[in-house]
N, C-alpha and C positions, 0 to 999 in steps of 0.2 A: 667523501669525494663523489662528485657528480657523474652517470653518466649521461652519455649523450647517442644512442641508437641508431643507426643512421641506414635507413631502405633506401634504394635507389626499387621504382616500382617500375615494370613495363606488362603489359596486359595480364596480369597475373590474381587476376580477381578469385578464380579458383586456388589458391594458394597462400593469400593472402590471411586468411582469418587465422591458419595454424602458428605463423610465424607472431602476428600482433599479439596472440593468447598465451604465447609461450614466454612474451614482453610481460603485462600484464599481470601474471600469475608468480612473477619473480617476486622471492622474499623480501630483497632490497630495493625498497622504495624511490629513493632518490637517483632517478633518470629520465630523461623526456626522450621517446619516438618520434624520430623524425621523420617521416614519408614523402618521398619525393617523387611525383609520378613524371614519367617520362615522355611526356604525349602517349599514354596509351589508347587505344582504339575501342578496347572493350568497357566492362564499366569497374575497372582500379581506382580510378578519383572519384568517382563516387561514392562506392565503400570507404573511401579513404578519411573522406568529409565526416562520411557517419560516426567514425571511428573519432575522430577530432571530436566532434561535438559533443560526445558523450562523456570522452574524459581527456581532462585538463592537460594531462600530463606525453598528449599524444597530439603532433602536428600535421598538418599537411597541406603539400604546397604540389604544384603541378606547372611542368615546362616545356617548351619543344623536345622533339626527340632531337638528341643530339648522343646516347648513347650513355652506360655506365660512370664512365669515368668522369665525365664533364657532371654525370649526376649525382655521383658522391660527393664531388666539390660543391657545388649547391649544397648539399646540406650540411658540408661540415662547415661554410659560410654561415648557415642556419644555428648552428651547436653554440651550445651553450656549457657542457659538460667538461670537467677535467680529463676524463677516459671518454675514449671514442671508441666503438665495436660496429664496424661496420658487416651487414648481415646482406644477404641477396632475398629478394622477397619469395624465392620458391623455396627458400633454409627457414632452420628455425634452431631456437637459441635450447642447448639441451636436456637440461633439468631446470628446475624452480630455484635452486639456490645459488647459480651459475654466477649471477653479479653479484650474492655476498662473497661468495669464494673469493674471485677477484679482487675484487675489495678488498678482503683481509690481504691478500697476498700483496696490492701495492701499498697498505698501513704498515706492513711489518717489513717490506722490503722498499723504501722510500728510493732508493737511489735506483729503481730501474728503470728504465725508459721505456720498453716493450714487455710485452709477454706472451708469450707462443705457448701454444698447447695443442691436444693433439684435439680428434674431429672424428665424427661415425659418418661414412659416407652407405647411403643406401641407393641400390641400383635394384631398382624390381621389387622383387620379394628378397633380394639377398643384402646383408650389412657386414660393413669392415672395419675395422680404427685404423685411421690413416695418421700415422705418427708424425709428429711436428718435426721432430728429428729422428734418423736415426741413431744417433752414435753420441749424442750429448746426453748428459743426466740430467735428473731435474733438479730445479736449482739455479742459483744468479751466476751467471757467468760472462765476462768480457766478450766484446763485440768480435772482438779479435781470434777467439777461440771456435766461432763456424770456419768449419775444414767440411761442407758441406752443402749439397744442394737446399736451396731454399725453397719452400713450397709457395707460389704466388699466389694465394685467396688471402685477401683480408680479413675474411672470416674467422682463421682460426688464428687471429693475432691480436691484442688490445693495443691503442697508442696513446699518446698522451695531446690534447690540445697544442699546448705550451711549443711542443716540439714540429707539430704538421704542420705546412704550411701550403697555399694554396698554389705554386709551382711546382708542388711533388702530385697533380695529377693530370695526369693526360688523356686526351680521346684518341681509341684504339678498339680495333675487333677483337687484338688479343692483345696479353698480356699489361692489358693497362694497372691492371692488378701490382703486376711482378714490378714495374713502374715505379710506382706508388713506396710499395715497398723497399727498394734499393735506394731510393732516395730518401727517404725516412732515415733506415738503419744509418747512413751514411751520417746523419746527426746523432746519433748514438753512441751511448759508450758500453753501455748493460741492458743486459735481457735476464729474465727469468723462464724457465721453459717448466711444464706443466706435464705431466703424462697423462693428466683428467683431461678426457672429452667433453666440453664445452658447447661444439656446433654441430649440428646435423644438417648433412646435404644430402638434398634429397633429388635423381638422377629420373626423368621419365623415362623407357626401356625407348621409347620412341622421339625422346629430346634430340636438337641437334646440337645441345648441348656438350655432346659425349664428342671424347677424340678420334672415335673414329670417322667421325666425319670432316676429320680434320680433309682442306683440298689442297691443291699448290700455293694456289695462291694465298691461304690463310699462312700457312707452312712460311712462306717467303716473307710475308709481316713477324712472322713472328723472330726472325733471323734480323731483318731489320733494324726491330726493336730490341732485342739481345744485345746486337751492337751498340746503339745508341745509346742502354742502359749501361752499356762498360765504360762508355766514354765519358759518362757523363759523373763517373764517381772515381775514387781517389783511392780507398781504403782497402789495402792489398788482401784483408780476408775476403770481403765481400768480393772481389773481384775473383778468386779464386772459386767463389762459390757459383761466381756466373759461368767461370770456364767450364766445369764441369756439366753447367745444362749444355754449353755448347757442343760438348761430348755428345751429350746425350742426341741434341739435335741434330750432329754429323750421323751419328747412327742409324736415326730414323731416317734421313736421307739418300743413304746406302742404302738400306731397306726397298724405299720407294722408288730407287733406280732399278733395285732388281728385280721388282714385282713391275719390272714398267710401266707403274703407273701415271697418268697425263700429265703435264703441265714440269715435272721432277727437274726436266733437264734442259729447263731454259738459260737462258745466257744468265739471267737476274739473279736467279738462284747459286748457280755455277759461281757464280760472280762473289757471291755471300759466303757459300762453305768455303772458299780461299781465302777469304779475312778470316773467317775462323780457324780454318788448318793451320793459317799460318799463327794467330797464337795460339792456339793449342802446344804446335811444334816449340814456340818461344819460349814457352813458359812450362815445357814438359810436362803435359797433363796427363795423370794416371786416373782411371775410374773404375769405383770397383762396380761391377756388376749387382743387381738387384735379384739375392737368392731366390726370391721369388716365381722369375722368369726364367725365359730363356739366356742365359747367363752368358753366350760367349758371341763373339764372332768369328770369322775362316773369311782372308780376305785371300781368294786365290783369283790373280788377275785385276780383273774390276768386279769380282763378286764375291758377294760377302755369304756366308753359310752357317744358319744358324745351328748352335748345339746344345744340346738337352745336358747341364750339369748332373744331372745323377744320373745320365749314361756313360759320361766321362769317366764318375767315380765308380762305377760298375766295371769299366773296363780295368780300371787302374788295382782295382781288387781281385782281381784275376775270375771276376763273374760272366765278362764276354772275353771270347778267346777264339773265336772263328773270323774270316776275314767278312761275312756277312755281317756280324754284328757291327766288326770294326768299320766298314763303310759305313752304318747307321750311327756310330757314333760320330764317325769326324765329318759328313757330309753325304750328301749324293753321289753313286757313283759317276763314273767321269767326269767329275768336277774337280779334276786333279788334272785334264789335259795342260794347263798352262802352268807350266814351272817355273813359269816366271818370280812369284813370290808366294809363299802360303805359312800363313802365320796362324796358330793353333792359341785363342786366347781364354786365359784360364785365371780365374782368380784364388784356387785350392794350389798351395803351397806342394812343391812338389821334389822330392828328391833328386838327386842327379840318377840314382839308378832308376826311378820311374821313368824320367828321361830316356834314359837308355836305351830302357826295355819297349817303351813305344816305336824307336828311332827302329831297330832293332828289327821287328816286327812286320813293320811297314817294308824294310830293305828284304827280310826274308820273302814276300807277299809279294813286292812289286818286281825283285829283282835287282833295286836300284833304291839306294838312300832318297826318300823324300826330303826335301830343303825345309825340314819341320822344327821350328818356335816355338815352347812353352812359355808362357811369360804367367808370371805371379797376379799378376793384376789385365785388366783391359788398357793396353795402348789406344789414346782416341787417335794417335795421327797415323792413319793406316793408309789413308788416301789419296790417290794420283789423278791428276787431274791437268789431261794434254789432248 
């Protein structure tokens, strides 16, 4: 099986030689590099040339800027390969025997259509393995069986020619990727997922790359396109899997409304999270929190208050037990004057007499029963919006 490599290039001449070398230096032979420069400014197409002229097995073509997406399709227009691995020219591919692995894995598993694996993401001097799934095992499994968010980089996914087609890509600032993807899976029946690390992305401390430079307006494409990705597919897992980023995107929006930050609470936007609340609400979306993080929200009113999970479990262990702690557990104080709603969300499985003992607590403390909600998992539909 052939593959076929596929760089979408934009001024990334300093980056580039890591990625072609780590092409290059692969055990398994049979694949052609295809580089595709994207009107870069600096000099990418011309290292690019070099790269072409010296070996056979490496392309390169160069086009208006028009962005990612429109320049992955150029080249998978270009391919030739049975397996497509499309790569970003600042990654690179992450050991030497990466395409035979592969390989073996769609010889011995013919009937799969994708392959997901996991990815070392390095930010600075620090590295992580950012898992392809979390909750799936490795292994071929029915398309039907993600009950799960999907990660949108192409990178850490193999596809098949035979199956991609050049209407699953779009031009987008963001998630032209996630795109791409959903529409793929959507011809799908089988996947295999990998726990081996395959791709390395590599983050500059100073890229605007990174999400925190996420703005409103990026924010509000990206909701946009969440919707239009739902709309535009059939397949009740996949669609499940998009609700859940929706979740996740309600979340960060609440966030951004209560850090008042610019641009959060425009009509456009406002407009966006209410086609999402409302399926959310339709379709009873439950999410579980990411242990890693800050795991809950406190929607008291219109604000949401985050909480530290191992102060929750601290408390619940009987390790905080003064009314100072417990303010730092469940919020800031005074941020309990509106009693209108406040919902305590928690993903640790909780007794009725823990319950209790909170309810309990709090009435001893304040004098007066707080209107307080344990729930087993995160409710995404928490939000009002008048």
């Amino acid at each position: 099986m052939k593959f076929s490599v596929i760089v979408p290039v934009y001024n990334a001449e300093n980056y580039l030689h890591k990625l072609v070398e780590s092409v290059l230096q692969q055990t398994y032979k049979d694949y052609e590099l295809i580089l595709v420069d994207d009107g870069s400014t600096d000099g990418s197409y011309a290292l690019m040339q070099q790269y072409a002229k010296r070996y056979d097995q490496i392309k390169a073509y160069t086009k208006e800027n028009t962005g990612p997406g429109m320049t992955r399709k150029f080249g998978f227009e270009k391919a030739t390969g049975d397996l497509l691995f499309f790569v970003d020219s600042d990654d690179w591919i992450a050991n030497l025997t990466v395409l035979e692995e592969i390989h073996n894995t769609f010889i011995k598993h013919s009937t799969v259509d994708v392959l997901f694996f996991d990815r070392e993401d390095i930010i600075g001097n620090t590295k992580e393995v950012i898992r392809g799934f979390e909750e799936i095992e490795e292994g071929v499994h029915n398309i039907n069986e993600i009950r799960e968010v999907i990660r949108p980089g192409l990178g850490a996914k193999i596809l098949k020619r035979n199956i991609l087609t050049p209407d699953m890509f779009i031009e987008s600032k963001v998630f032209e990727d996630l795109f791409t993807t959903y529409l793929y899976l959507e011809k799908c029946n089988t996947f295999y997922y990998s726990s081996k690390s395959y791709y390395t992305i590599y983050h500059d401390v100073n890229s605007n790359s990174l999400s925190s430079n996420e703005t409103a307006e990026s924010f509000n494409k990206s909701l946009e396109m969440i919707l239009m990705i739902y709309e535009k597919i059939n397949n009740r897992a996949l669609k499940y899997s998009l609700e859940l980023r929706m979740a996740t995107l309600f979340t960060s929006y609440w966030k951004s409304i209560i850090k008042k930050e610019k641009g959060y609470n425009s009509e456009t936007i406002r407009k966006n999270i209410r086609r999402i609340v409302s399926i959310l609400k339709d379709n009873n979306i439950i999410l579980k929190p990411n242990e890693k993080k800050l795991a809950k929200a406190v929607e008291c009113g219109r604000e949401l208050i985050c909480m530290n999970k191992k102060k929750i479990k601290q408390f619940l262990l009987g390790q905080l037990d003064n009314l100072e702690h417990i303010n730092a557990v469940m919020g800031e104080k005074k941020k309990f004057r509106d009693k209108r709603r406040v919902e305590i969300c928690n993903s640790t499985k909780l007794s009725q007499e823990q319950i209790d003992s909170v309810e309990k607590l709090y009435k001893n403390n304040y004098g007066k029963k707080i209107p307080l909600t344990w729930h087993k998992s995160y409710t995404a539909h928490t939000g009002r919006f008048d």
